[in-house]
N, C-alpha and C positions, 0 to 999 in steps of 0.2 A: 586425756591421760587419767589414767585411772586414782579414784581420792581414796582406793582400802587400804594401800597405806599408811601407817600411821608413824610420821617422824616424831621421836621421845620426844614428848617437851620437858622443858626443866623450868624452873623460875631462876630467871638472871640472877649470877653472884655478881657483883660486886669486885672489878678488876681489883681497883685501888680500895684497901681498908680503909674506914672512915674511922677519925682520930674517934675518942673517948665518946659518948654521948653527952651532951650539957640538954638544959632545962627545955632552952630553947630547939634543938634538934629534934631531941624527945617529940616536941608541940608538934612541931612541921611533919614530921615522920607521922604521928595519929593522924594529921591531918588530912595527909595524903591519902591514908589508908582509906580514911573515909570520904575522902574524895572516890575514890575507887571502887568504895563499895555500892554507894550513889550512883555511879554511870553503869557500873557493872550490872545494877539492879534496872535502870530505868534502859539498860540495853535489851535486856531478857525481855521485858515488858511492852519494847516495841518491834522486836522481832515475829511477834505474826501477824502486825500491823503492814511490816515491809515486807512478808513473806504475800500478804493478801494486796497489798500494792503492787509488786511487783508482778504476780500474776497477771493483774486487772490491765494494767499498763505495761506487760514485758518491756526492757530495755535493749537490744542488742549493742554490738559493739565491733567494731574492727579488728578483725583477728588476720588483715592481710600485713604482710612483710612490708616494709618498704624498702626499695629496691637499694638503696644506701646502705641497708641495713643486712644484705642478705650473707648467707654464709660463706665461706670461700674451703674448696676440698680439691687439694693440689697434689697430684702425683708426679713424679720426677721420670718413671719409666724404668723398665726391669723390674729386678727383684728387689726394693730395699730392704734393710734390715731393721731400721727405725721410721718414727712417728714422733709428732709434736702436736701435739694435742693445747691449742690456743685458747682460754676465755675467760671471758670479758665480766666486765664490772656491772653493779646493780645500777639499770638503766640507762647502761649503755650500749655497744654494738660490737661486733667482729673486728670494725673497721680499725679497731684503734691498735691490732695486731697485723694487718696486712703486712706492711715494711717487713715487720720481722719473720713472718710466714713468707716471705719473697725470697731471702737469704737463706734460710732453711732449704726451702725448694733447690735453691742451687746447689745448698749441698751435699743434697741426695738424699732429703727424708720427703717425706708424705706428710702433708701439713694441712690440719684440720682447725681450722678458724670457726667455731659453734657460735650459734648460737642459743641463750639459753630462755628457754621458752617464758611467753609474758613480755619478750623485749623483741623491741624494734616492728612494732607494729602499733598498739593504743596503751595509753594510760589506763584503761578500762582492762584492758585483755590482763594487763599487769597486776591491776588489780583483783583479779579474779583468780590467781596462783597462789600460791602456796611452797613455802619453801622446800616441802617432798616435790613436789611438782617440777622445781628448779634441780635439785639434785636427781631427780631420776632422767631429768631430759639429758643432761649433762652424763650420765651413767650411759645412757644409752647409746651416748652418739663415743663416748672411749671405746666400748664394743666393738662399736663398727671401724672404730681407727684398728684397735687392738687385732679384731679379724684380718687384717690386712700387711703385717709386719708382727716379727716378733718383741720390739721392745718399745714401750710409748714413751717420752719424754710432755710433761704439762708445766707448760707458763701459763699463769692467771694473774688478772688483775682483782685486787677486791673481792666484792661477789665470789669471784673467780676463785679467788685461790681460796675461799672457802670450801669451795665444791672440791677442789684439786688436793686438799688436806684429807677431806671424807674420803674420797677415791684411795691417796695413797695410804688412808688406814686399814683399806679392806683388800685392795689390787697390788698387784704386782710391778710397780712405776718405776720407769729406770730412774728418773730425778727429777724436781720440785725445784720452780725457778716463782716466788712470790713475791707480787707487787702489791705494794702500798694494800698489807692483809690486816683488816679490820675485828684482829682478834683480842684484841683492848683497844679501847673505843675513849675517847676523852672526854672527861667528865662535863658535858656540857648541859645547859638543860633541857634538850632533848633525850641527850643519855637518860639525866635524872628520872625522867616526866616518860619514857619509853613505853611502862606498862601501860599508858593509859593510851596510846595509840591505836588501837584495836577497838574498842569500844567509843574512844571519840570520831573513829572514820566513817559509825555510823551517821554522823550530823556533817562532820566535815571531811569529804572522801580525800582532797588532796590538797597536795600544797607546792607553790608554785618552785619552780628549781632558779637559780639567783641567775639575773642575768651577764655579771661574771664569769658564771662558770660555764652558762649557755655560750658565750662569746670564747671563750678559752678550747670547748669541746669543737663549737663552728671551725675555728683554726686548725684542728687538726683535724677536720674533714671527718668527726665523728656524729653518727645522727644521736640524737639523745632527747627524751621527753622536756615537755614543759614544764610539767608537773608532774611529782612524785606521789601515787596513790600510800595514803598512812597507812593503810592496813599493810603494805607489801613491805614498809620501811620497817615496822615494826616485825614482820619475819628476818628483816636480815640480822636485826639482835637476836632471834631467835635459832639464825643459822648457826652465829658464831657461836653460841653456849652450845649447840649440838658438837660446834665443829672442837672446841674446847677440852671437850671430854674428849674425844678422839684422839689427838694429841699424842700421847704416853704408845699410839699401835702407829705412829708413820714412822718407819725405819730407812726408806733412800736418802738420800743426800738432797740437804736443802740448800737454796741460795735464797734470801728474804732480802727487801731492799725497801727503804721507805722514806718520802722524800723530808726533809729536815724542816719545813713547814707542814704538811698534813692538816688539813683544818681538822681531821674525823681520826686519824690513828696515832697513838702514843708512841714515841720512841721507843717508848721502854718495849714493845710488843717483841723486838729482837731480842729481848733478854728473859720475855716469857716463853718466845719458841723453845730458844735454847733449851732454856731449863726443863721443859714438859716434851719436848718430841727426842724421838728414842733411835736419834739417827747416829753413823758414825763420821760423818763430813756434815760441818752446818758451817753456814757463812753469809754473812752480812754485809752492806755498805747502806752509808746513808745518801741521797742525792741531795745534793746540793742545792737551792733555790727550787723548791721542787712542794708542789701541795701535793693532796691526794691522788690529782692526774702528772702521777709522777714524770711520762713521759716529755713535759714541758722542762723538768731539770735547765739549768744553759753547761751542763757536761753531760748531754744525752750521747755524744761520743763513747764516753763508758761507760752509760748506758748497757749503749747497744752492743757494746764488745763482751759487756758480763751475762747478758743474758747470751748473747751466741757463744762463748766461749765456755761457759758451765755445762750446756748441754751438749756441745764438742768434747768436752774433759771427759765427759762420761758417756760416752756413749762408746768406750776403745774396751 
């Protein structure tokens, strides 16, 4: 895929305002800066190092699919008039939408399960993407749904419905069904420590994913990395400040849904859509017992009735 594009970048705001400055903030805040300026300098400094290593000793990497992971593109037969455009979360798979791509199919749409390029093949291949990289894969394969039917409907997880927000600020989307969307991010210290994720993946390319959540994804028969390459995590705070600004141009009908645990998305995010997207139907629920992979909820019943039911409502 081609790098001439060039996605805006912005420097991260700041979801939540930080109360007053005191003496000590002030400290930590220079500190940082020049922690910053330190890696950022000794990164320049050894990039023709790794450019002339790299050469000397090329690295490849695994850019095959694995078959767990691969897409799914379900026609019903005739002529539909709609599409459901499914995808998935950062370093995750298709697979975690099948179920609901299955019900769809019955009901007579054309159900596209993406996947979004970087994922479900190496931690390598992922790390070698770029977040235009992810949204033009993701552009490219609504196309091919959109060629196909007149009206698309996208549910995304995460990652996902990041791309699915970009889309419906520039496309013409019947409606916007988002899962546990990572568009206030909770102040953790990863949040904090964010910028320097780029420049530290020169020393340390990845880091391992908790085996928790490896065991939680196993159970829903979703394939997922071991480890998360930093340079790529550090794009997806990159996505959501692109996806941010966007915001104020999505006008279909949203349904947002975010589980009431969430280790990574703030509650409040439903009351940042609200405020910032320029739709005339918005609507919320919170899932109950429910982290990031929302669909573990123990009411995945309504669940699964609000995502098939929103995009039933609107699709008449």
């Amino acid at each position: 895929m081609s790098r001439g594009h060039n996605m805006k970048e912005f420097n991260f705001i700041d979801i939540v305002s930080d109360p007053s400055p005191t003496l000590l903030s002030t400290f930590f805040h220079s500190l940082r800066n020049s922690v910053y300026v330190i890696i950022s300098v000794l990164h320049f400094l050894l990039l023709p190092l790794m450019a002339t290593y790299q050469s000397i000793w090329p690295k490849g990497y695994d850019r095959t699919v694995k078959p767990e992971a691969e897409e799914f593109y379900w026609h019903p037969g005739g002529d539909p008039k709609s599409g459901v455009l499914m995808i998935h979360g950062f370093g995750s798979t298709p697979q975690i939408f099948r179920e609901y791509g299955k019900q769809f199919l019955e009901d007579g749409y054309i159900v596209y399960g993406i996947r979004i390029i970087g994922h479900g093949s190496s931690e390598a291949h992922l790390a070698d993407t770029l977040p235009i990289d992810w949204y033009l894969s993701v552009r490219d394969k609504y196309r091919e749904l959109q060629a196909q039917c007149e009206e698309v409907h996208i549910v995304g997880h995460s990652l996902g419905s990041l791309n699915a927000l970009i889309l419906a600020s520039i496309y013409p989307i019947k409606s916007l069904v988002l899962l546990s969307c990572p568009i206030k991010i909770r102040r953790t210290p990863l949040f904090r420590a964010h910028f320097l994720l780029r420049p530290l993946s020169v020393v340390i390319k990845y880091w391992p994913v908790g085996r928790e959540k490896r065991r939680k994804l196993k159970e829903f028969g979703i394939h997922q990395y071991q480890k998360n390459p930093l340079k790529a995590v550090e794009g997806l705070f990159e996505i959501a400040e692109v996806t941010r600004e966007r915001l104020p141009k999505v006008t279909c009908p949203v349904l947002a849904m975010v589980g009431d645990d969430d280790e990574y998305v703030e509650l409040s995010t439903l009351d940042l859509l609200e405020s910032n997207l320029s739709v005339s139907e918005f609507s919320t629920w919170v899932a109950p017992n429910a982290g990031h992979l929302i669909i573990e909820t123990s009411e995945k019943t309504i669940l699964d009735k609000k995502i098939h039911d929103w995009v039933i409502d609107h699709d008449q």
